[in-house]
C-alpha positions as CSV (number, residue, x, y, z in Angstrom):
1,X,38.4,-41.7,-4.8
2,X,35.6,-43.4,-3.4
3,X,32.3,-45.0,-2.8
4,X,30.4,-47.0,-0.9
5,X,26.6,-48.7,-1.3
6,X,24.9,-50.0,1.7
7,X,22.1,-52.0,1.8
8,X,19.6,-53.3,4.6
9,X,17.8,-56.3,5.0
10,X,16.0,-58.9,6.8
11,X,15.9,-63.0,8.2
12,X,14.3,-63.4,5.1
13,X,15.8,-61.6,2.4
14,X,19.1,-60.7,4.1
15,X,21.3,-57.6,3.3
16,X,24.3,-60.0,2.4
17,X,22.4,-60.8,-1.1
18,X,24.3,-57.5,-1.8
19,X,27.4,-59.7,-2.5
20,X,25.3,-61.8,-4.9
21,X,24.3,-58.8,-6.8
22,X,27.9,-57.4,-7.1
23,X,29.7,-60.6,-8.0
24,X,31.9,-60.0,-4.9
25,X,31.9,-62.1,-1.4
26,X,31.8,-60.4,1.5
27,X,34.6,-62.0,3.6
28,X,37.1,-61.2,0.5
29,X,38.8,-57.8,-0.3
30,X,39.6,-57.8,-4.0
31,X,41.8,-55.8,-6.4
32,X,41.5,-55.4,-10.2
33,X,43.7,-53.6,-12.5
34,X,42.4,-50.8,-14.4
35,X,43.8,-48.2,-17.1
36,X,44.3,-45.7,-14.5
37,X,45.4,-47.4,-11.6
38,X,43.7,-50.4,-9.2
39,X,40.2,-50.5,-8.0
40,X,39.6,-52.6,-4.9
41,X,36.4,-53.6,-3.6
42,X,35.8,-54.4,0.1
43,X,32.8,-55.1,2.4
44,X,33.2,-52.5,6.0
45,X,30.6,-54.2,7.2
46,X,28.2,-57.8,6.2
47,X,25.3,-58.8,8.4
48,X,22.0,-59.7,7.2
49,X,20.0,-56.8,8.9
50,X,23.0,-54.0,7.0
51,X,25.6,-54.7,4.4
52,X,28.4,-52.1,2.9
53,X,29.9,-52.6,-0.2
54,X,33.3,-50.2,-1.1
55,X,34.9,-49.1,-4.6
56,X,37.9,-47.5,-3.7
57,X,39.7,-46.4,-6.7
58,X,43.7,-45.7,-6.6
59,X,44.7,-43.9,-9.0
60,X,48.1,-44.0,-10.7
61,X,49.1,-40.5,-11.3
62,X,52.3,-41.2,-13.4
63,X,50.0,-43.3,-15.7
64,X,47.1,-40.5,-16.3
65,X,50.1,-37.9,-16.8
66,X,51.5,-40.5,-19.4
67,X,48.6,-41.1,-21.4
68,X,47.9,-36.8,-21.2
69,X,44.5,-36.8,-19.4
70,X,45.3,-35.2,-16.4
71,X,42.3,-32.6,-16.7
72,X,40.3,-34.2,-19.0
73,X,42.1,-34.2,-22.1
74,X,42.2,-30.4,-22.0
75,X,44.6,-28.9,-19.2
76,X,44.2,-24.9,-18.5
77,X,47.4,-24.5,-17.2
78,X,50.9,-26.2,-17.5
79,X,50.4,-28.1,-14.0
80,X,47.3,-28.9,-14.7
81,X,48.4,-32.0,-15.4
82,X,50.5,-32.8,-12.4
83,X,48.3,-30.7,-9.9
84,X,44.7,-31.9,-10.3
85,X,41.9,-33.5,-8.0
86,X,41.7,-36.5,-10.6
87,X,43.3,-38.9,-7.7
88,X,40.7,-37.9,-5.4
89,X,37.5,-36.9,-6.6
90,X,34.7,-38.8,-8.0
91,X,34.6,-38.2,-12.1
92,X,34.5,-40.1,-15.0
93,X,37.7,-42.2,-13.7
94,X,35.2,-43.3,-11.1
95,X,32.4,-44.5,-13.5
96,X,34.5,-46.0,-15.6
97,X,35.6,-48.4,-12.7
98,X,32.2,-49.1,-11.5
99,X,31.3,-50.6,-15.3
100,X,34.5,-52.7,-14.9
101,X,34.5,-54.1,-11.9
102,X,31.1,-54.1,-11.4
103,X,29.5,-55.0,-15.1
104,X,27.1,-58.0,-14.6
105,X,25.5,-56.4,-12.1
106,X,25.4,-53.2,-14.2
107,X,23.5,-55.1,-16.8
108,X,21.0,-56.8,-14.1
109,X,22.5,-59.9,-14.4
110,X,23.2,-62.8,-11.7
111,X,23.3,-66.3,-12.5
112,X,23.5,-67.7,-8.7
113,X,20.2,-65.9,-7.9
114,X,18.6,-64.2,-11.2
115,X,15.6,-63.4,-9.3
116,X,17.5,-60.6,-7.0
117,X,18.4,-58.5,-9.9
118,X,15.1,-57.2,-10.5
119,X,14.0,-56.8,-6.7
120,X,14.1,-52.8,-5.6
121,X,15.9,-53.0,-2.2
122,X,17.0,-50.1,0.3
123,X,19.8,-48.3,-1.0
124,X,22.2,-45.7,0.2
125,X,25.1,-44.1,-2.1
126,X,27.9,-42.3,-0.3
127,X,30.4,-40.0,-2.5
128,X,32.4,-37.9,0.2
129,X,34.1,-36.0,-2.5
130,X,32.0,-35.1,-6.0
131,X,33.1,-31.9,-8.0
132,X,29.8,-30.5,-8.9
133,X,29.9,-27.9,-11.5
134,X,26.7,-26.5,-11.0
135,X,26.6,-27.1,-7.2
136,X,24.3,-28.9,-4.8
137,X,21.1,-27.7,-6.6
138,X,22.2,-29.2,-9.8
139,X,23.1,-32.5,-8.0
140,X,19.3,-32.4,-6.8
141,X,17.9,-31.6,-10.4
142,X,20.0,-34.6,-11.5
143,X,18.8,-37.2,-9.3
144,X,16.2,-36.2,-7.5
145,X,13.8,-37.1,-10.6
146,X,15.1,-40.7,-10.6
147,X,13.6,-41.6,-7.1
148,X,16.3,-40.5,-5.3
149,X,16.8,-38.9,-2.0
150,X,19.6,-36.1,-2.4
151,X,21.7,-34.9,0.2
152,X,24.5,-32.8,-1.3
153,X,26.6,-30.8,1.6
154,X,29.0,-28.2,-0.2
155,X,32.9,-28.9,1.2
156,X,34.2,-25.2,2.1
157,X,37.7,-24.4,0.4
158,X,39.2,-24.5,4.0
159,X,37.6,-25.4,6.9
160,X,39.6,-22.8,9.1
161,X,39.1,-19.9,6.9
162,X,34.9,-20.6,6.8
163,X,35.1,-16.6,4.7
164,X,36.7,-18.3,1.7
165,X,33.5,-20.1,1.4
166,X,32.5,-23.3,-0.8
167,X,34.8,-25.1,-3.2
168,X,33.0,-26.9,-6.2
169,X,32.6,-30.0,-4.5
170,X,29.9,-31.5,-2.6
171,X,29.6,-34.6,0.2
172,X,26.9,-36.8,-1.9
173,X,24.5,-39.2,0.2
174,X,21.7,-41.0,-2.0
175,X,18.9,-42.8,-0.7
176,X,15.9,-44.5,-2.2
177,X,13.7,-47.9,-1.6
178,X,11.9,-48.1,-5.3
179,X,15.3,-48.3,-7.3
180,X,17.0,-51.9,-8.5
181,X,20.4,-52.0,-7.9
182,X,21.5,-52.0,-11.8
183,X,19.7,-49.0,-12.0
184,X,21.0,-47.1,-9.1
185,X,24.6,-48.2,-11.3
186,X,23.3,-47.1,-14.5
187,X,22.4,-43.7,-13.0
188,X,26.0,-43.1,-11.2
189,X,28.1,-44.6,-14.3
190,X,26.1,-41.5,-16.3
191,X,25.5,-38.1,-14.0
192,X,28.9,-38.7,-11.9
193,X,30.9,-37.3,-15.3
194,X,28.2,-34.9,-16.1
195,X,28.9,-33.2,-12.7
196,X,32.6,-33.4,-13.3
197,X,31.8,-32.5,-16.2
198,X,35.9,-33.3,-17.4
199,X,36.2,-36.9,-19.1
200,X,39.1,-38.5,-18.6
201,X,39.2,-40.3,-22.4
202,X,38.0,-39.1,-26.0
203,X,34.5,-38.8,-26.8
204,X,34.3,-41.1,-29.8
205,X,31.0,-41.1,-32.0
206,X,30.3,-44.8,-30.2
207,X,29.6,-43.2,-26.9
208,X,26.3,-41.7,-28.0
209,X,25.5,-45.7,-28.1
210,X,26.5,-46.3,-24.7
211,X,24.4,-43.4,-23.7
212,X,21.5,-44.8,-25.0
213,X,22.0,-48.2,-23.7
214,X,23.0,-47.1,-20.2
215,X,20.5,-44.4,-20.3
216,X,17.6,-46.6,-21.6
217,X,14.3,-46.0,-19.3
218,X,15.2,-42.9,-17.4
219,X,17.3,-40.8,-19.9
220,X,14.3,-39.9,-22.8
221,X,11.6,-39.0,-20.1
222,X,14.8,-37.0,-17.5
223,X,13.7,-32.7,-17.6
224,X,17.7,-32.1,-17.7
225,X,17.6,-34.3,-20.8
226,X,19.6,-32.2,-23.0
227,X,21.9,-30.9,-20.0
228,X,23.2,-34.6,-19.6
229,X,23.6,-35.5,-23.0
230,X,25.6,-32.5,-23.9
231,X,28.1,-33.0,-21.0
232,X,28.1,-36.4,-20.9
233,X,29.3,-35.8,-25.0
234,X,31.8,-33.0,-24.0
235,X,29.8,-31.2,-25.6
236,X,30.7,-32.1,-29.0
237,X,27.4,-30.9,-30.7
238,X,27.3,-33.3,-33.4
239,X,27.4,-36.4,-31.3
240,X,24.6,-34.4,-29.0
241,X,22.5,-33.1,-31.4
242,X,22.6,-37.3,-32.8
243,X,21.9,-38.4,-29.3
244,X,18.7,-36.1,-28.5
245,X,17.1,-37.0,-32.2
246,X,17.5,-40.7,-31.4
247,X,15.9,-40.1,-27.5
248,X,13.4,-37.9,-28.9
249,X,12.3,-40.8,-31.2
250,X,12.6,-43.0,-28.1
251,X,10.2,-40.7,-26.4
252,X,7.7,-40.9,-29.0
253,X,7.8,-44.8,-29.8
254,X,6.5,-45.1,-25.9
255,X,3.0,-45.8,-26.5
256,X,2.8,-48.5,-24.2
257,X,3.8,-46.5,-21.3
258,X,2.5,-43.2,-21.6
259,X,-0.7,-40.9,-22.8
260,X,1.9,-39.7,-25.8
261,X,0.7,-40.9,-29.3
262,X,2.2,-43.3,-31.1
263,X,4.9,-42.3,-33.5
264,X,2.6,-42.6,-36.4
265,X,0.1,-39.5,-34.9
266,X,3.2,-37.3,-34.0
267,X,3.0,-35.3,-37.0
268,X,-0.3,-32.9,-36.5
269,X,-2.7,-32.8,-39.2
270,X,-2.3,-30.7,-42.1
271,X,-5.2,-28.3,-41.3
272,X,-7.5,-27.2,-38.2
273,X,-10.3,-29.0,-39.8
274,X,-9.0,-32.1,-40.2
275,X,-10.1,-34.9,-37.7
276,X,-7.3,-36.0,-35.6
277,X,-6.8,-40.1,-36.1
278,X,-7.0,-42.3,-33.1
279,X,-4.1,-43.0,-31.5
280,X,-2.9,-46.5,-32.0
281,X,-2.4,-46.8,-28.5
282,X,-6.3,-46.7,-28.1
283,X,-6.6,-48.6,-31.1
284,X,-5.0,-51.5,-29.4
285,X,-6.9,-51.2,-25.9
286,X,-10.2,-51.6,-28.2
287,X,-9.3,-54.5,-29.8
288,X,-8.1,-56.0,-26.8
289,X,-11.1,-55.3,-24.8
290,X,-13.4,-56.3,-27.9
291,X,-11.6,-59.7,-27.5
292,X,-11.9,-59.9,-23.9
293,X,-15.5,-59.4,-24.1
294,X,-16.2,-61.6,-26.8
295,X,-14.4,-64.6,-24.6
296,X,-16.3,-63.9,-21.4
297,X,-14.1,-63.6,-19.4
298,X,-14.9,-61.7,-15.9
299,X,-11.5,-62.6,-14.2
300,X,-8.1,-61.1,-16.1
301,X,-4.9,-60.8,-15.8
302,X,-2.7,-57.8,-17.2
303,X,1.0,-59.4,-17.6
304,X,3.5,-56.6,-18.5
305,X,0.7,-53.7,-17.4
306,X,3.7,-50.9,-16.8
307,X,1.7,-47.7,-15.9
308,X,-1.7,-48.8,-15.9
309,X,-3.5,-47.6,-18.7
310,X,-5.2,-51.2,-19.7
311,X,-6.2,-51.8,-15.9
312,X,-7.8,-48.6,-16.5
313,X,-9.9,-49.6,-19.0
314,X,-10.8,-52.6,-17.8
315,X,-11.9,-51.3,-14.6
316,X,-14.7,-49.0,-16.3
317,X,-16.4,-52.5,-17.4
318,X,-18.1,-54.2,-14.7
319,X,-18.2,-57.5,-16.9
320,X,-14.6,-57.5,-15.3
321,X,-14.6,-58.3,-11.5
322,X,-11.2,-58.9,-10.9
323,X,-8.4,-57.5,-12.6
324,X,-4.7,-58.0,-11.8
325,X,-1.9,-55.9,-13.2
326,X,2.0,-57.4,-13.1
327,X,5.2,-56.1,-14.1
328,X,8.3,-56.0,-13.0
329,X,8.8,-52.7,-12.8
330,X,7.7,-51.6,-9.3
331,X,8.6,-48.0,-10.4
332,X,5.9,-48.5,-13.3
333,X,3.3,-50.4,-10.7
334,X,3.7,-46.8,-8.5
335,X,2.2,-44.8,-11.4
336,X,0.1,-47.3,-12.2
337,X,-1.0,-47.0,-8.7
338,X,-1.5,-43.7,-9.0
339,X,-3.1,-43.2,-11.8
340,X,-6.0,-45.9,-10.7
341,X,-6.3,-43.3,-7.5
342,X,-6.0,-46.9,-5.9
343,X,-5.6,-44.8,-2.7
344,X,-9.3,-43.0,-2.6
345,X,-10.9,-45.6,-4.1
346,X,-14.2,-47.3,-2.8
347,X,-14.1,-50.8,-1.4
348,X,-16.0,-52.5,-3.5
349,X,-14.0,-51.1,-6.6
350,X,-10.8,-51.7,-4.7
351,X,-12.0,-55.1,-4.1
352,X,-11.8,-55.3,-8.2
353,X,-7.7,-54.9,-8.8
354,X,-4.8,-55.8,-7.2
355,X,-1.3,-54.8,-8.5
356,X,1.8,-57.4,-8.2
357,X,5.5,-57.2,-8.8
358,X,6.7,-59.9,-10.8
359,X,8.7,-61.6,-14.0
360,X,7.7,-63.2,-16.5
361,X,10.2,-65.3,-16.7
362,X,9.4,-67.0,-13.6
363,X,6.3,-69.4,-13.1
364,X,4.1,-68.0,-10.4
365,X,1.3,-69.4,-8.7
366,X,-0.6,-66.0,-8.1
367,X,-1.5,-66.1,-11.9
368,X,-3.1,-69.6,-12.2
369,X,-6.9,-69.4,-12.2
370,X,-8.0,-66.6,-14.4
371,X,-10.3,-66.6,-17.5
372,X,-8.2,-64.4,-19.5
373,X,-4.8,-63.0,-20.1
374,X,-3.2,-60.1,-22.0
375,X,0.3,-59.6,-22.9
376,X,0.0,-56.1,-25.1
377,X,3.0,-55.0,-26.4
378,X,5.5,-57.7,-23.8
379,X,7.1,-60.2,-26.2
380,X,9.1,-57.9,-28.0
381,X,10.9,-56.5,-24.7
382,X,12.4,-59.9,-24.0
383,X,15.5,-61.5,-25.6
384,X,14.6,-64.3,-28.1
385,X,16.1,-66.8,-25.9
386,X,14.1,-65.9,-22.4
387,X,10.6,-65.9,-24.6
388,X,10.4,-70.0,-24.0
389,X,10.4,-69.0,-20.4
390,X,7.7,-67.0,-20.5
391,X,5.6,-69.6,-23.1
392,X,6.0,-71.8,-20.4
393,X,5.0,-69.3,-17.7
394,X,1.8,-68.2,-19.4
395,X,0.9,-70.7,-21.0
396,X,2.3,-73.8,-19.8
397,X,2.0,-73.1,-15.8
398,X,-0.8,-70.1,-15.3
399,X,-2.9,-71.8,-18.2
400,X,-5.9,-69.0,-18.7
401,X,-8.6,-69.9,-20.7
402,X,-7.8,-66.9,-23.4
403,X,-4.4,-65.4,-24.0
404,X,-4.5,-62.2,-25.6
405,X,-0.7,-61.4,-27.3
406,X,0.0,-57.8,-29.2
407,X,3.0,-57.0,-30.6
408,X,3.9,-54.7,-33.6
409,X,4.0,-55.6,-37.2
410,X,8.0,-55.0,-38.2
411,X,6.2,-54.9,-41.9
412,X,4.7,-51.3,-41.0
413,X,7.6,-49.4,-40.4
414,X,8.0,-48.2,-43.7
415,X,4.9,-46.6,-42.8
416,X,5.9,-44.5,-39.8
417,X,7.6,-41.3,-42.2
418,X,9.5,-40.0,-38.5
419,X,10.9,-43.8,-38.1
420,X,14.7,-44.2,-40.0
421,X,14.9,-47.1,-42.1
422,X,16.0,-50.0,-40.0
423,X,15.4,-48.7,-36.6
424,X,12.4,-50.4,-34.4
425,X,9.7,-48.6,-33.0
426,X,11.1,-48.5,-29.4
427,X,15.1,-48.5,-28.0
428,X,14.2,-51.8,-25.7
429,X,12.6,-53.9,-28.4
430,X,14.8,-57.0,-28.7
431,X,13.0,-57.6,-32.1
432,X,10.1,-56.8,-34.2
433,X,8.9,-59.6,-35.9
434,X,7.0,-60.2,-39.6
435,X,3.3,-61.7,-40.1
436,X,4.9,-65.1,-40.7
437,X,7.3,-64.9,-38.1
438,X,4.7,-64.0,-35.6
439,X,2.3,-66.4,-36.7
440,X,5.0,-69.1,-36.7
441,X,5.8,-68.5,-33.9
442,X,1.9,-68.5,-32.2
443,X,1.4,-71.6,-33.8
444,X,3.9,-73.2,-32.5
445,X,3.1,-72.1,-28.8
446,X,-1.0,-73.3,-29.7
447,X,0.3,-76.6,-30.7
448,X,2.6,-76.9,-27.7
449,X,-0.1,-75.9,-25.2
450,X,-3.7,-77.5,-26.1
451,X,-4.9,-74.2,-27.7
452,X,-6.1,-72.7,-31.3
453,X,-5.1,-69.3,-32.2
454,X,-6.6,-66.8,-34.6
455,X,-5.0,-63.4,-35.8
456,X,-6.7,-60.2,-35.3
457,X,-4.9,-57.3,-37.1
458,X,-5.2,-53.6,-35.3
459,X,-5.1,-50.6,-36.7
460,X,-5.6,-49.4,-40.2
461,X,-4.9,-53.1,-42.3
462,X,-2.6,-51.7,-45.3
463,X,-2.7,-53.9,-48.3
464,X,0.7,-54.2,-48.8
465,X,2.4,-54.5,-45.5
466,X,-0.8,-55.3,-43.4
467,X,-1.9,-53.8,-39.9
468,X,0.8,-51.7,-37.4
469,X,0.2,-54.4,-34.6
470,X,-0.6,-57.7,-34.8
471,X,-2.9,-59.8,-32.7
472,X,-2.8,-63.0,-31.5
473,X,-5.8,-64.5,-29.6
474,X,-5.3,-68.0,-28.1
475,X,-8.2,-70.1,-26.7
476,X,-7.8,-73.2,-24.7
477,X,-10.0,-75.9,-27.1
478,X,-12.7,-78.0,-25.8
479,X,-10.9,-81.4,-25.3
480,X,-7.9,-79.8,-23.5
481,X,-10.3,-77.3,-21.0
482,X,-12.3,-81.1,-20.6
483,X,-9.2,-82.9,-19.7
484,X,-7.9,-80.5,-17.2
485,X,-11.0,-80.1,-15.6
486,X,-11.0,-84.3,-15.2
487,X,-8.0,-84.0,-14.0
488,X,-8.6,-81.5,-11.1
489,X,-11.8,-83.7,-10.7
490,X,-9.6,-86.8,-10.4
């Protein structure tokens, strides 16, 4: 079986970074042993203006007839084992390979050049042989909401007897310009089984995990949601039925980056009568822009703005005159984008907001300059050990005069009745943290960086385990906004 990913580039950023991405150089053909036979990767073709990357699986047939998963675990017939498409077809034999030989880049990682990972870049899939149960029109349903491009050309049975007409599999070409690599992986290593629709291994209870994880950011919002998780399962129901409650909570934990409520206002009110509570989501824009106002700032920054709802809001206040949204999600910036009708809007309110790609964990001298910053629901998305990175990017390099930090208050939870004991509000938060470790933690960072901090709580403030989020506002003091000033004077 195989597959191939091509990539174009320029001078400047060349297609060859492909080979940085993938862990594999171009000028070298490589081999690595597998369960099921040898994958080799090789480059057809490495220039900077177009670069090939291949996966071409071998298959050992004697050892898939040895281990009994010839069709899946589950032959139909008694050559089913020996007669089978499992050599040649794309399937879950396939995915598994592409986690194994291609993991790091899988998982966005890439120490050489850790700022590539998180670049969108040109991308084109081939698959010339996919069994699609379902056909092309499934393939489309599949990926087509992902940002991809779908071509999916049906093979005929025989291509001298055109009246026997199409077999089950399809001639796959993917295209898109918005995705990051890891992505584009994440996607295959999930929907190339679920058209297959035949794993190769047992579905254990620790694959609804790996589901999740590999799933996390396009799985919970995807319309064939339930389609995928029940094939990708094998359809054992009560590892689906597990996996759609835990994506349906993920769906409803994603305040920050969509008009749902927050978890806490999913339940409706008891009777007809009864006023609807704010959403905490609003809640927290309120504060925010409360705090905002009472600083004076005019020129902001939005750091982690995903889809645009705080630029939004922002942009209704002409106090604000320039507004910048960032995040490294240029899939979220083209909502965002949207949303602010950035295409039909006046100059002079276009004039007002810009939009940027960028990390966090990277200084960046488009940021430095501005009165204010916000970072609303951001800390809690990063590992614990990239957050001195971005300390030092905010507040160390950019230096506003105000720094605006939300994050939730892990002390709440027991609040939420829909949110299992133990489990954070959101799939991607790396950690939810207490009062204390939160203000530890903003201390530390004011102390560090020449500013005070005070603590805003937001939302209803419980008695017992205090307010759902937690708000940090920093403020640059007098003697360190003098000295910096002397020292751009100087």
């Amino acid at each position: 079986m195989f597959l191939t990913i091509t990539t174009t580039g320029t001078a400047e950023r060349p297609a060859t970074d492909l080979g940085y991405l993938l862990h594999k150089h171009p000028d070298k053909a490589q081999a690595f042993s597998t369960s099921y036979g040898t994958a080799h990767v090789l480059y057809p073709e490495a220039q900077p203006e177009r670069c090939t990357a291949a996966l071409l699986l071998e298959v050992d047939a004697v050892a898939l007839v040895r281990r009994g998963k010839g069709r899946g675990g589950a032959p139909d017939a008694a050559l089913a084992q020996y007669v089978n498409d499992r050599p040649y077809a794309a399937s879950s034999l396939l995915a598994v390979a592409l986690s194994s030989v291609f993991s790091s880049a899988m998982r966005g990682v890439c120490h050489a050049r850790p700022e590539l990972p998180e670049q969108p870049r040109p991308l084109r899939i081939e698959v010339p042989a996919l069994p699609a149960r379902g056909g092309a029109e499934l393939v489309r349903r599949l990926f087509e909401p992902l940002g991809w491009a779908v071509t999916a050309e049906p093979i005929a049975l025989d291509s001298e007897f055109p009246e026997w007409g199409d077999s089950r599999y399809v001639r796959l070409t993917l295209e898109a310009d918005t995705l990051t690599l890891a992505e584009a992986l994440r996607h295959l290593y999930v929907l190339l089984p679920v058209l297959d629709d035949a794993k190769h291994y047992w579905v254990a209870p620790d694959e609804v995990d790996k589901l999740l994880r590999v799933g996390e950011g396009w799985l919970p919002g995807h319309p064939e949601q339930k389609l995928i998780t029940s094939r990708y399962l094998s359809r054992r129901w009560s590892l689906t039925r597990q996996a759609l409650e835990r994506l349906e909570l993920v769906r409803l934990a994603e305040a920050d980056d969509s008009e749902v409520e927050d978890i806490d206002n999913a339940v409706e009110a008891e009777t007809e009568d009864e006023e609807k509570p704010t959403p905490l989501a609003v809640q927290r824009r309120e504060a925010i822009l409360t705090a905002l106002r009472a600083s004076g700032a005019a020129r902001v920054l939005d750091l982690g703005c995903g889809q645009g709802q705080l630029v939004q809001a922002l942009l209704k206040d002409v106090r604000f005159t320039e507004i910048v949204g960032l995040d490294v999600s240029v899939r979220a910036l083209t909502i965002a984008a949207r949303r602010l009708k950035l295409d039909r809007m006046g100059e002079r309110q276009a004039s007002r907001v810009r939009l940027l790609q960028g990390s966090l964990a990277y200084t960046d001298s488009r940021l430095k300059g501005y009165d204010a910053a916000v970072l609303s629901e951001v800390i809690e998305h990063l590992d614990l050990p990239r957050l001195p990175a971005l300390e030092y990017a905010v507040f160390g390099a950019a230096r506003p005069r105000t720094v605006l930090v939300t994050t939730p208050n892990v002390e709440y939870n027991v609040r939420w009745e829909s949110l299992p004991a133990g489990h954070v509000r959101h799939g991607d938060h790396r950690f939810e943290w207490t009062r204390e470790e939160f203000r530890t933690w903003a201390d530390a960072v004011a102390g560090r960086h020449g500013y005070g901090v005070e603590f805003v709580p937001v939302g209803p403030d419980d008695p017992e385990v205090g307010p759902p989020t937690q708000m940090a506002v920093f403020t640059m003091t007098d003697k360190t906004e003098k000295t910096e000033k002397e020292a751009k004077a100087a």
